[in-house]
VEXGUMAR-609442 format. One record per residue (C-alpha): x, y, z; residue in three letters. Coordinates in steps of 0.25 Angstrom, whole numbers, plus 5000, padded with zeros to 4 digits. Layout:
BEGIN
XYZALA
...
END
This chain:
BEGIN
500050005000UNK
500450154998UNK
501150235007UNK
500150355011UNK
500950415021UNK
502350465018UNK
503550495029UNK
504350635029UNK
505550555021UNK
504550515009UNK
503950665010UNK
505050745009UNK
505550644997UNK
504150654990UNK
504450804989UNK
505650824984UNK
505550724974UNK
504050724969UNK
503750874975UNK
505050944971UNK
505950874962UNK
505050814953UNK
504050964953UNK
505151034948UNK
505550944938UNK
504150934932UNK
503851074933UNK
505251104927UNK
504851004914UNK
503251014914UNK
503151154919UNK
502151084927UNK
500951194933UNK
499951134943UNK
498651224948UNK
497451194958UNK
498551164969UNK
497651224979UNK
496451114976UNK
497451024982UNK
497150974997UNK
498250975007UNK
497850855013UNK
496750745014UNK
496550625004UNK
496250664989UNK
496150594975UNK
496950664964UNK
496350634951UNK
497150674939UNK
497050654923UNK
498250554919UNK
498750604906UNK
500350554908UNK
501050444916UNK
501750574923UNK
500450634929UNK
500750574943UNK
502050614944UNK
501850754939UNK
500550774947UNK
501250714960UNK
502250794959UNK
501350924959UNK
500550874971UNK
500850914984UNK
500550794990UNK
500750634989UNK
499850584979UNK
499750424978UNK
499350414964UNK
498850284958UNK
499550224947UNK
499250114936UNK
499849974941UNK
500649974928UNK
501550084932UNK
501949984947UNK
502249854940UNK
503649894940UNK
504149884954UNK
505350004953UNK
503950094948UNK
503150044958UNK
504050074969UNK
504150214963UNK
502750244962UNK
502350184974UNK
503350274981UNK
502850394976UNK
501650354980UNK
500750284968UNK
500050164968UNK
499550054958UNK
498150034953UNK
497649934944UNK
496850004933UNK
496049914927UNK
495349854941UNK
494849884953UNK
496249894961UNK
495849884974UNK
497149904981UNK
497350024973UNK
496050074978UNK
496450044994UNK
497750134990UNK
497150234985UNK
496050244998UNK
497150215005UNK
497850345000UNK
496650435001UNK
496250395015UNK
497750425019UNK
497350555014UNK
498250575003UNK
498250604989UNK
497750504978UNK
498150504964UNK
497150454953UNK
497150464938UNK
495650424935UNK
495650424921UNK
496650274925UNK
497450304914UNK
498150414905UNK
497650504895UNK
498850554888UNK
497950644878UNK
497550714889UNK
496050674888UNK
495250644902UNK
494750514902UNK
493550444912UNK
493850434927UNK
493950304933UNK
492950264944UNK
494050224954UNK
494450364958UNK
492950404961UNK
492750274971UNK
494250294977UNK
493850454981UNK
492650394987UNK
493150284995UNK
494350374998UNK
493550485001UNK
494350594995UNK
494250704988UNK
494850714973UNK
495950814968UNK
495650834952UNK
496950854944UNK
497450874931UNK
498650874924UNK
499050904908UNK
500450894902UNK
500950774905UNK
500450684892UNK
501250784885UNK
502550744890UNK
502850624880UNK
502050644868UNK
501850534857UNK
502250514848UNK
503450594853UNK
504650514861UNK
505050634870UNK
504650704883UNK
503850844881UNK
503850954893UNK
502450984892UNK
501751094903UNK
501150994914UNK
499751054920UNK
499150994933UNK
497851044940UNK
497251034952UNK
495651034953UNK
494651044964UNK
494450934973UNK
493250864971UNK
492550814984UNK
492250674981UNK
491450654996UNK
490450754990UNK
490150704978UNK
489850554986UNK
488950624996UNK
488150654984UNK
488050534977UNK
488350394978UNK
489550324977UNK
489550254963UNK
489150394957UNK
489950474966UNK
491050394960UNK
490650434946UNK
490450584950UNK
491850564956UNK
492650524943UNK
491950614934UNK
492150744944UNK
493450714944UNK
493650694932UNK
493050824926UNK
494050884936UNK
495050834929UNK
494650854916UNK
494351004919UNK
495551034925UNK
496350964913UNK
495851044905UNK
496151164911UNK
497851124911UNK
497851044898UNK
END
């Protein structure tokens, strides 16, 4: 299971590496801009929920965050143990996209009820053409069974970095916005879970969608 509480040693090399050297660098190549900082929460459980347009996203949106943020990743990407060690350090997790990954799940509530930060690409998979596709069910039902809030977010720029058919890295200008945070326990006061769910992943969604087009 994943770690959810970090010690002082593990803190203090979080920031250097991820919150300092990696920033600079990015925003020295991407000239990477970030708004709707202040719609972050300082603390308490949330679910970050972000269009996927490049294998990068994680990295760069982590690295803009000013907090942990336990991101979910495709169980492709930890079937090499050197990899999984790294990503699982740096606080990522494997999920089986193609069932119902139930120990995926426990992680992720497990996160949430730790009052951290939860990292979910809905759409389950990238859309390098930049196009918003369908939310998957499983992050409506996690917000509800984890009773949190979710954080909308987009980001542009990154699909432009390797272009095909070229066989060389471009610098493109990365974008990433914050939206408002969508109460998810208000919207299940109102209706009932399975449609709550529904109302959920498309809210979220629209979110994101407006937002993307706003940085794009």
């Amino acid at each position: 299971m994943i770690k959810t509480k970090h010690g002082k040693i593990y803190y203090i090399f979080y920031k250097i590496l991820a919150l300092s050297i990696l920033k600079f660098v990015l925003k020295v190549l991407f000239r990477v801009e970030v708004s709707g900082y202040n719609n972050i929460p300082k603390n308490g459980r949330v679910i970050l929920c972000s269009n996927h347009i490049s294998y990068i996203d994680p990295v760069v949106i982590g690295a803009f965050f000013p907090r942990y943020v336990y991101f979910m990743g495709k169980m492709e990407l930890f079937k090499n143990k050197f990899l999984a060690s790294f990503f699982t350090f740096f606080n990522s997790f494997s999920v089986n996209r193609f069932a119902v990954d139930r120990k995926a799940i426990n992680t992720a509530i497990k996160v949430l009820k730790d009052d951290q930060i939860l990292g979910m690409f809905p759409e389950g998979t990238r859309s390098e053409e930049g196009i918003i596709k369908k939310g998957k069910k499983g992050m409506g039902l996690i917000s509800i069974i984890g009773k949190s809030p979710i954080l909308p977010v987009a980001i542009a720029g990154t699909n432009k970095i390797i272009q095909k058919p070229h066989k060389r890295i471009f610098f493109p200008k990365i974008r990433i916005m914050f939206g408002d945070l969508i109460d998810t326990s208000d919207i299940l006061k109102k209706h009932r879970k399975k449609e709550a769910v529904d109302i959920i992943v498309e809210k979220t969604m629209d979110s994101i969608k407006n937002l993307y087009e706003k940085i794009k």
